[in-house]
C-alpha positions in Angstrom: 8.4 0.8 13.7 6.3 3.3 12.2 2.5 3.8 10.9 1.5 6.4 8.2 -1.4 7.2 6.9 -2.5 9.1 3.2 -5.1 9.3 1.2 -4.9 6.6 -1.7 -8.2 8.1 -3.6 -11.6 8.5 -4.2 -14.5 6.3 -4.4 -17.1 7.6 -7.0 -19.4 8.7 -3.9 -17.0 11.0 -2.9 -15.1 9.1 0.3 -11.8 8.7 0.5 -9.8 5.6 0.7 -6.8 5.3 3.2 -3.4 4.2 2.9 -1.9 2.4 6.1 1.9 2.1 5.3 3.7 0.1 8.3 7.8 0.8 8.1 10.5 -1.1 10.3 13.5 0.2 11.3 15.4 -1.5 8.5 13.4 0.3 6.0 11.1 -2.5 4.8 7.2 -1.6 4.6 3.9 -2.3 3.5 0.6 -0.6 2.2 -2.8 -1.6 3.3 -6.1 0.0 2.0 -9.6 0.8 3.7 -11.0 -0.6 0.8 -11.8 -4.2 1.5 -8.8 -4.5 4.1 -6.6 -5.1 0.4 -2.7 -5.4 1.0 -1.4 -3.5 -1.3 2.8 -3.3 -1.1 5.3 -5.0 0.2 8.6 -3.4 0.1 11.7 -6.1 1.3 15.2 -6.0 1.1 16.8 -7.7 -1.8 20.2 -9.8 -1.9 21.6 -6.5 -3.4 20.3 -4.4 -0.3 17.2 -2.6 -2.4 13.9 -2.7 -1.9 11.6 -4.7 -4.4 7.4 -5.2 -3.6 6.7 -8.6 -3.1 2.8 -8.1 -3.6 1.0 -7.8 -7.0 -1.1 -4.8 -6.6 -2.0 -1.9 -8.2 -1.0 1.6 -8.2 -4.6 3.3 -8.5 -7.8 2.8 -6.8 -9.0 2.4 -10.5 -7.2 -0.8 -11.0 -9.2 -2.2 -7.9 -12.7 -1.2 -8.8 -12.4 -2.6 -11.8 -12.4 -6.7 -10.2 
């Protein structure tokens, strides 16, 4: 298992929110933000052997402010 971390953007004070992306050895993974502990991905392995997200989120920081 591994643990990345990247910047996912910018609140309008200027701080940057994290990324937290947790991958297993098969490949599957999911994103978690510094910005209200939100789970943002969740990458699985599909009958077909691909990867589809599980988890309704949005690809922006935008998208989150906005609710």
């Amino acid at each position: 298992m591994s643990v990345s971390i990247s910047e996912f953007g910018k609140l309008p004070s200027g701080e940057a929110v994290l990324r937290y992306t947790i991958t297993n050895a098969s490949g599957a993974h999911a994103s978690f933000l510094g910005y209200g502990a939100t789970w943002q991905t969740m990458f699985v392995p599909n009958r077909r052997g691909g990867l589809v997200d599980v988890v309704l989120g949005y690809d922006t920081l935008e998208g989150y402010q906005k609710y």
